[in-house]
Each structure stands twice: as C-alpha cells, then as structure tokens.
C-alpha positions as CSV (number, residue, x, y, z in Angstrom):
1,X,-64.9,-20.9,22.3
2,X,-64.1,-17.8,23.7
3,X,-63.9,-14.6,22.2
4,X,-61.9,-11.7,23.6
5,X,-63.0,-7.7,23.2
6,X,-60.6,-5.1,22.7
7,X,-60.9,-2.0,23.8
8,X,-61.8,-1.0,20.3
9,X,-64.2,-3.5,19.7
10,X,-66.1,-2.5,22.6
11,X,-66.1,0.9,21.8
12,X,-67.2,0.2,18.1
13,X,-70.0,-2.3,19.7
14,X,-71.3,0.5,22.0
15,X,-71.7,3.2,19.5
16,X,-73.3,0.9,16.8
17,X,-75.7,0.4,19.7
18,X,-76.5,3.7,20.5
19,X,-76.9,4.6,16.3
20,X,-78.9,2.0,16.1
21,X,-81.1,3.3,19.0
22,X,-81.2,6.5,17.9
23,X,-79.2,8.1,20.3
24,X,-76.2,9.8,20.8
25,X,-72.8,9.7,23.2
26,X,-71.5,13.1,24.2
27,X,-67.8,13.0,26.1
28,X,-68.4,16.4,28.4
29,X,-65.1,18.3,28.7
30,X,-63.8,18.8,32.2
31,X,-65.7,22.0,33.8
32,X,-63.7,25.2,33.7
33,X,-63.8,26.6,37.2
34,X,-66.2,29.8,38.0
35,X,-63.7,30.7,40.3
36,X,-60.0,30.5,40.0
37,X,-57.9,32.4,42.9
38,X,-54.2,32.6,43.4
39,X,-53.0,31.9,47.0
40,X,-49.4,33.4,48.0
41,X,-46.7,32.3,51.1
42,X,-43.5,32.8,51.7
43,X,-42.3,29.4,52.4
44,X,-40.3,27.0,50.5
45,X,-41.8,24.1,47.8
46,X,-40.3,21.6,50.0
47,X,-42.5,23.2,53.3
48,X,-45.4,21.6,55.3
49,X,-47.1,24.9,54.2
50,X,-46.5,24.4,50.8
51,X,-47.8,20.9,50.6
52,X,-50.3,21.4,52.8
53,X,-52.2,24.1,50.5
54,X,-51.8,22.8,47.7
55,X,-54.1,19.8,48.8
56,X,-56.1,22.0,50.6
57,X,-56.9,23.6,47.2
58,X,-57.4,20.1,45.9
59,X,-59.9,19.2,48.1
60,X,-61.5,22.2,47.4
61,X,-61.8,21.8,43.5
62,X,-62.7,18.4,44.0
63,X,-66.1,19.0,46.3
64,X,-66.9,22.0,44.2
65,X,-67.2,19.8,41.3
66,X,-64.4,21.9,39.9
67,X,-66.0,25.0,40.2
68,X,-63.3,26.5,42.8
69,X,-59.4,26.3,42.2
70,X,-56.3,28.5,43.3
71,X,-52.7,28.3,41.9
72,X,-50.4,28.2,44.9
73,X,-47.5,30.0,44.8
74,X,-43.9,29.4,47.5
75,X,-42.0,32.4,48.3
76,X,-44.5,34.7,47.2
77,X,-43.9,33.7,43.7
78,X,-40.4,35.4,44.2
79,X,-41.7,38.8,45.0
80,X,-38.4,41.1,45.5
81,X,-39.9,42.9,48.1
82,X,-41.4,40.1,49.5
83,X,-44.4,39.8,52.4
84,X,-45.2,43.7,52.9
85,X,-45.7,43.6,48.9
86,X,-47.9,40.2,48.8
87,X,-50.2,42.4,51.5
88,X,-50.9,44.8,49.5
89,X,-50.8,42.8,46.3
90,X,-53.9,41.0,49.1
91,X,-55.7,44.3,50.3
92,X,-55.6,45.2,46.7
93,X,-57.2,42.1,45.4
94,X,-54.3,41.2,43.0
95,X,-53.8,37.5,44.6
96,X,-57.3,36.2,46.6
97,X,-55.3,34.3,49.6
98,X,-52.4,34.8,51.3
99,X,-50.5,33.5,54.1
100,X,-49.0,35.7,56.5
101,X,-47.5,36.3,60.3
102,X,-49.2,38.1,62.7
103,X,-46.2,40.8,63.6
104,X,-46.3,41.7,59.5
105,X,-49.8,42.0,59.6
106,X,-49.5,44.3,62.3
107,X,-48.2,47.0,60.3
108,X,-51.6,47.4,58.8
109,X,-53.6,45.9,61.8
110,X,-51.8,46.9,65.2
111,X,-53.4,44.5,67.5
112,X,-52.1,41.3,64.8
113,X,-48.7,41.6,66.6
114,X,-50.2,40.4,69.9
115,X,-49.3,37.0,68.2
116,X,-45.5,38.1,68.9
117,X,-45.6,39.0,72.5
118,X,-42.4,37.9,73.4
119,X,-42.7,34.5,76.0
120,X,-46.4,34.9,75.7
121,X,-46.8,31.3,74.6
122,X,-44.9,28.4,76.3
123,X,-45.8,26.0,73.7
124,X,-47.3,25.7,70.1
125,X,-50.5,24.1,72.1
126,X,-50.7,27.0,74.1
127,X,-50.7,30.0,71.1
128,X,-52.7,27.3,68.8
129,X,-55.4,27.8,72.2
130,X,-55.0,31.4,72.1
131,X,-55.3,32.4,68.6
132,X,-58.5,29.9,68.3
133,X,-60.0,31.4,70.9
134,X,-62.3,34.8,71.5
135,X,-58.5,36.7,70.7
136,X,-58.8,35.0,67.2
137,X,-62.1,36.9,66.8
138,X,-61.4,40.1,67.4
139,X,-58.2,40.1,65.6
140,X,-60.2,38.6,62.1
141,X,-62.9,41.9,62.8
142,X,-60.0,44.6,63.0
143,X,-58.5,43.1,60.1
144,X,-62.0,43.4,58.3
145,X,-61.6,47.1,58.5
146,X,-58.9,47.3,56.4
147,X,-60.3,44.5,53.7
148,X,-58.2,41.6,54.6
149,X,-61.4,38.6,56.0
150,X,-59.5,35.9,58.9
151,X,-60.7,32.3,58.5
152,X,-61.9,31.2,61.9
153,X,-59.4,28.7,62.3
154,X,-56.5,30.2,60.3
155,X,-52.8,29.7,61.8
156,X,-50.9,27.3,59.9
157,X,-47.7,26.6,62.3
158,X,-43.9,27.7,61.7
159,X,-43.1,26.7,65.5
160,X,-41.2,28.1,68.3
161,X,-38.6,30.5,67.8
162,X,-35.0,30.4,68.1
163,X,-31.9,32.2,67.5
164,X,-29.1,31.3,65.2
165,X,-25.5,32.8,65.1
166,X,-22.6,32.2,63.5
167,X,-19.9,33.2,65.5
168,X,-21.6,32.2,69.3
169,X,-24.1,31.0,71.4
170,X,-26.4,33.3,73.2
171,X,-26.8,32.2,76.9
172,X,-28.0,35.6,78.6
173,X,-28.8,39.2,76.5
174,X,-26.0,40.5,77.0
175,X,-24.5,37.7,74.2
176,X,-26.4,40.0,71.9
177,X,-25.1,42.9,72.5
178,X,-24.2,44.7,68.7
179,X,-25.1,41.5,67.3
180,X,-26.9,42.5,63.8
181,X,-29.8,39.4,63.7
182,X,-32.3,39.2,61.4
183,X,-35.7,39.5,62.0
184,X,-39.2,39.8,59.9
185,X,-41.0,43.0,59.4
186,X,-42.7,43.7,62.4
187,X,-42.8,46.4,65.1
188,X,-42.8,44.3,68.0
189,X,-39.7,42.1,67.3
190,X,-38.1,44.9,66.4
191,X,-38.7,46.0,69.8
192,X,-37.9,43.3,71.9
193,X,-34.4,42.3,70.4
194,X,-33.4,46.1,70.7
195,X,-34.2,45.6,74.6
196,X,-31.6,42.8,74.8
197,X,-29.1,44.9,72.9
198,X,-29.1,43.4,69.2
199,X,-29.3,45.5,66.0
200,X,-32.7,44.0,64.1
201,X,-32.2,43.6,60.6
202,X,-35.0,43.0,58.1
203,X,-35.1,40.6,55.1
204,X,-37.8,38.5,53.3
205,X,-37.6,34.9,54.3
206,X,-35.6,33.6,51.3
207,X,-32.7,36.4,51.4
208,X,-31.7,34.9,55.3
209,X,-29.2,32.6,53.8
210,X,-27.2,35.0,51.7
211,X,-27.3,37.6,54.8
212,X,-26.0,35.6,56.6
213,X,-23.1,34.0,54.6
214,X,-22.4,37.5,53.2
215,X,-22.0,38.7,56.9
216,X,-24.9,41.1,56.2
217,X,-26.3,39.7,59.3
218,X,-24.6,37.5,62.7
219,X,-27.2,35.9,63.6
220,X,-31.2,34.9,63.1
221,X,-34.2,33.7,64.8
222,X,-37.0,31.0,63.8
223,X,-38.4,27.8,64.4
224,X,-35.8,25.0,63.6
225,X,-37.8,23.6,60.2
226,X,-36.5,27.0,58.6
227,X,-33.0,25.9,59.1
228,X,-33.7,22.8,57.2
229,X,-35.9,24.4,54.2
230,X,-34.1,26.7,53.7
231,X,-30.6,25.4,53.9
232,X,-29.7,27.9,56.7
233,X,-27.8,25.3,58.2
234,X,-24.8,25.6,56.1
235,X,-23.8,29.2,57.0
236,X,-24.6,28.5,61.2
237,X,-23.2,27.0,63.8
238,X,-24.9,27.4,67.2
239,X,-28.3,27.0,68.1
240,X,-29.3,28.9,71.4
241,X,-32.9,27.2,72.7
242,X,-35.1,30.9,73.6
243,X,-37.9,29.8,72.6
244,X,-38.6,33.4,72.9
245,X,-41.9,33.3,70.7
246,X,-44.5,31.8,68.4
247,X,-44.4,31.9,64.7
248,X,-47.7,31.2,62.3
249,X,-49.1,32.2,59.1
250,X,-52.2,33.6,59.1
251,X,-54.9,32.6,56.5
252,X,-56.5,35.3,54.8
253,X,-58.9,36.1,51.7
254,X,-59.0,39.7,50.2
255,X,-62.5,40.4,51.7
256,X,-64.1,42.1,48.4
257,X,-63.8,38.7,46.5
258,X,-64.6,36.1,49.6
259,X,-68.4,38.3,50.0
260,X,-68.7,38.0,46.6
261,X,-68.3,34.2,46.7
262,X,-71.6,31.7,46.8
263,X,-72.1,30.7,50.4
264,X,-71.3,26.6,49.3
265,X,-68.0,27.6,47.8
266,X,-67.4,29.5,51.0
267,X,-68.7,26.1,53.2
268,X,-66.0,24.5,51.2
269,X,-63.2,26.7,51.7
270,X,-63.8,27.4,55.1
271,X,-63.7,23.6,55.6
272,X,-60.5,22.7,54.3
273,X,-58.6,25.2,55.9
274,X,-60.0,24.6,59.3
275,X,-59.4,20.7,58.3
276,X,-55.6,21.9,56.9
277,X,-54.6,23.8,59.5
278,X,-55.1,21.5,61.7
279,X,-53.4,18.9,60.1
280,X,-50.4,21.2,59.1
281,X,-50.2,21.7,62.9
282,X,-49.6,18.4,64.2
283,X,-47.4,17.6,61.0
284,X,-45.0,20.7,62.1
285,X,-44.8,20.0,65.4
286,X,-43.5,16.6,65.0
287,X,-41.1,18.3,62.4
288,X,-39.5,20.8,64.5
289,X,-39.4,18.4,67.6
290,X,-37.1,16.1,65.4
291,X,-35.1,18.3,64.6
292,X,-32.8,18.7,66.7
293,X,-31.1,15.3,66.7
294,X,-30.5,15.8,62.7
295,X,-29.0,19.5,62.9
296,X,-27.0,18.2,65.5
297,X,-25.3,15.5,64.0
298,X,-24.8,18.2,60.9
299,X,-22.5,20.1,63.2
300,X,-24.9,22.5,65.1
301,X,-24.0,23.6,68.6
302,X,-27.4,23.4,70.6
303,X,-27.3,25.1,73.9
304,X,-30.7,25.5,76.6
305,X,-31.2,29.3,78.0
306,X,-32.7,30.4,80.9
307,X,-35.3,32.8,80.1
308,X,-35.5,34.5,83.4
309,X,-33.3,36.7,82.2
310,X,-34.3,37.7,78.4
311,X,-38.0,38.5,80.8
312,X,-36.3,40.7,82.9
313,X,-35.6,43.3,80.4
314,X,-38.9,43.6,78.7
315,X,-40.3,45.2,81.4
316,X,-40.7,48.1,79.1
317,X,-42.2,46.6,75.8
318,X,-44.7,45.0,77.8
319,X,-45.8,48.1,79.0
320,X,-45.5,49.6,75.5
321,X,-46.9,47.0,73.7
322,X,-50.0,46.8,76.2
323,X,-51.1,50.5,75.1
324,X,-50.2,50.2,71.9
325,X,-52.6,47.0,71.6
326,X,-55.3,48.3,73.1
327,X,-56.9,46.8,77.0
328,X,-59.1,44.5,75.3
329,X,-56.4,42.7,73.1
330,X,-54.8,42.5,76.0
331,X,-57.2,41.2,78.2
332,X,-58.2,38.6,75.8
333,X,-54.7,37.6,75.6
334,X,-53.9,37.5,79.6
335,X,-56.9,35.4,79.8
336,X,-55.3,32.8,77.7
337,X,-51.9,32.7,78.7
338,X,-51.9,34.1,82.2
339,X,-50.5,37.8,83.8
340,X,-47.6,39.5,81.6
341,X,-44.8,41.7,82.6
C-alpha cells in the first residue's frame, strides 16, 4: 500500500526530526541590500532603455547576493524641468545613476557635445566605435572633474536622427527656413539648426508631443523609435531621412558614491552595463531599422535627403565647435571618423 505525504505532513515529519535531534530550523529573511541607488532616464516604460535597466539592475542584485539594487525610474520620474534637473539632482548625489546625452552633458562638460557633431557618424556602428574608443576616455576623465564617473562602455543607443514636420518635408536647408523645431538642450544643436535657418526650440523629451500638436513647435528631430514611444506619430506627417547625427545616453554614477562602493559591487556593476549596453545596442538598431515600414503604412511621408547640402553650410560650426572642444577632442575624434569640415 501506498501512502501519500502532504505538504503538511512532510513539514510536521521534518521538524519532529530535527526536535528530536536537538536541533533547530531557522527560515533566514531575504537580505536587505547594503546598497540601494536610484537610477534616472528620460525615456518611456515601454523603451529598450527602460527594459534594458531594469534587468541590468536585476542582474546586479542577483550576483551581489542582494546586496546591490536600484529603483529605475522613466522620464526622470516626471521631473518638470526635466534632464538639466536629473544632472544636478546626479552631481549632487540625490539619484546614484543617470542616463543622459552627450550634447546635455556638455553644458557642464564642453568636450561631451563632440558626441553631436553634426554628420560626424555615418552609422550607429561607426559612433558605437568612436565613443568606445580612446575619445570615450578622455570624455569619462573631464567629466570626473565635475563629479559625474563614465562607465567604460556606457552609450546605450537612441539611433540616428531625423527630422519630423508637420506641415512639409525637408529636402535641402532652405525647407527650414523660420521653421520653429524642437531640439534637446545642448549648445551644439542649437548651433547647427540655426546654420540651416530653423528656430531651435527646447523641451524635455516627454513635452514633444504636446508642442507639437499645440503648434508650439513645426517640426522635431530624433531617431524613428521616439516616434513610436512616444506617440509622436499622431501629430506628424513627414519624415525627411538626415540622418544628420547620433543620439545615446550616456551611463553615469555620481562619482562620490561609486568610490565609496566595494570594488566587487563595482566588478558587478561595471559588468552588466558593459553586458547591457551592448545588448540594448543591437536590440535598437533592429528597432529603428524596422521602423520605417510600420510608420509608413500609419500615414508618414518618408522622403531620402541629400546631405551634401545640409554639410555645406556648417563650414562655420565646424570651425567653432573645433575650438570650443579643444585639439585633442578633436583629434581623437578625426581619428575615428575621418577629416571634418
């Protein structure tokens, strides 16, 4: 005959043993971390970003036995003013990790804009090359300086920018001309759409729908996944193929609390994100390349533009932008991507 053991009976079974042998079971509550961050960006929930950290962090609390964790946050947890506040809310040590782009960083690190030379990079492969490389370096020691610390492999992908208007498609700069578009914060982009005749206008990420449908704004420029998480879709109609620069979000720890860290937490961390950004890269690309066909058949106008043309009137922000970001930035750059201007 066979018996069958509940769950109960085996429990019973197994303490009478261990009573009757003198010892005792303890159930061991989960570990409270020793170190609990909060990790900021400015994307949506629905982004490769977002998911992207979150398991980062995962991973992280997992092979530190629990000891490391970070509450991720989209859109900067809703911050009004948006990216320039999360960086100081960072430099401050108020959040431990942020996300960020280069040309915002810049207006607390100069040489960060080099990321947003305009037509720098021809391809994602090509700035993921550059901002891996010695240029990577230099920019994660001038941002030390001013207590922000670069992960050595750091830029999570946005993708290729484009611009996106609601009235027209821009063929040649002149299609720009008075055109209010909005931009990030950032010098340098500032710069370069004021050469081809636009009026820059700035916003946090998550106001670009409502600037544009309120007319605040014509017209904005970004990699096609920001169309589709943030709904940006539904107040455009054409999309003009520039391609006119990179976009990435730079990983960062407030510096204070990352030398204060245990150098295996730090193994840890510094892992994943290399291992995330990585991943993140390959799953953006494939994103954005998609794209196109499923925009498209939502009523977007695509259009191809010759860039010969956008080139030829930045003779001047090249040579601005080269003094302002200093010969060596500049040569590190050049050596990556070839003579500018």
């Amino acid at each position: 005959m066979t018996t069958r053991l509940t769950r109960r009976a085996l429990l019973g079974a197994a303490t009478g043993a261990a009573a009757a042998a003198g010892t005792t079971i303890i159930v061991r509550p989960t570990r409270a971390a020793d170190y609990k961050f909060v990790q900021y960006h400015n994307q949506s929930d629905t982004s490769t970003l977002h998911k992207n950290l979150v398991a980062m962090w995962n991973a992280i609390r997992t092979e530190t036995n629990g000891r490391a964790e970070a509450t991720v946050y989209a859109e900067n947890n809703k911050l009004a003013a948006g990216d320039p506040a999360a960086l100081k809310m960072l430099i401050g040590g108020e959040i431990q990790f942020f996300t960020l782009m280069g040309g915002i960083i810049g207006t607390v690190v100069p040489m960060a804009e080099v990321q947003q030379v305009p037509f720098a990079f021809k391809s994602t492969a090509e700035a993921f090359k550059a901002i891996d490389s010695p240029l990577g370096t230099y920019m994660g020691e001038e941002m030390a300086a001013k207590g922000m610390y670069l992960f050595p492999v750091a830029g999570f992908d946005n993708g290729m920018r484009q611009i996106t208007a609601v009235t027209k498609p821009v063929f040649k700069p002149e299609d720009l001309a008075g055109v209010k578009i909005r931009v990030p914060p950032g010098q340098m982009i500032f710069d370069t759409f004021q050469a081809f005749g636009a009026e820059p206008v700035t916003t946090s990420a998550n106001q670009i729908y409502d600037s544009l449908k309120t007319g605040k704004v014509g017209a904005q420029e970004n990699p096609l996944a920001i169309l589709e998480n943030f709904k940006i879709y539904e107040v455009v109609k054409y999309v003009s193929m520039t391609n006119h620069m990179w976009s990435g979000f730079n990983e960062m720890a407030h510096l204070a609390t990352w030398r204060g860290l245990p150098g295996d937490i730090k193994d840890a961390i510094t892992r994943n994100v290399t291992k995330s950004v990585r991943a993140q890269r390959i799953e953006q690309n494939a994103i954005n390349d998609g794209l196109r066909g499923k925009l498209a058949n939502l009523g977007l106008a695509f259009n191809e533009v010759d860039q010969a043309p956008f080139r030829a009137r930045l003779g001047q922000v090249y040579a601005t932008w080269k003094d302002k970001l200093g010969t060596k930035c500049w040569t590190l750059l050049e050596a990556e991507v070839g003579k500018l201007g």
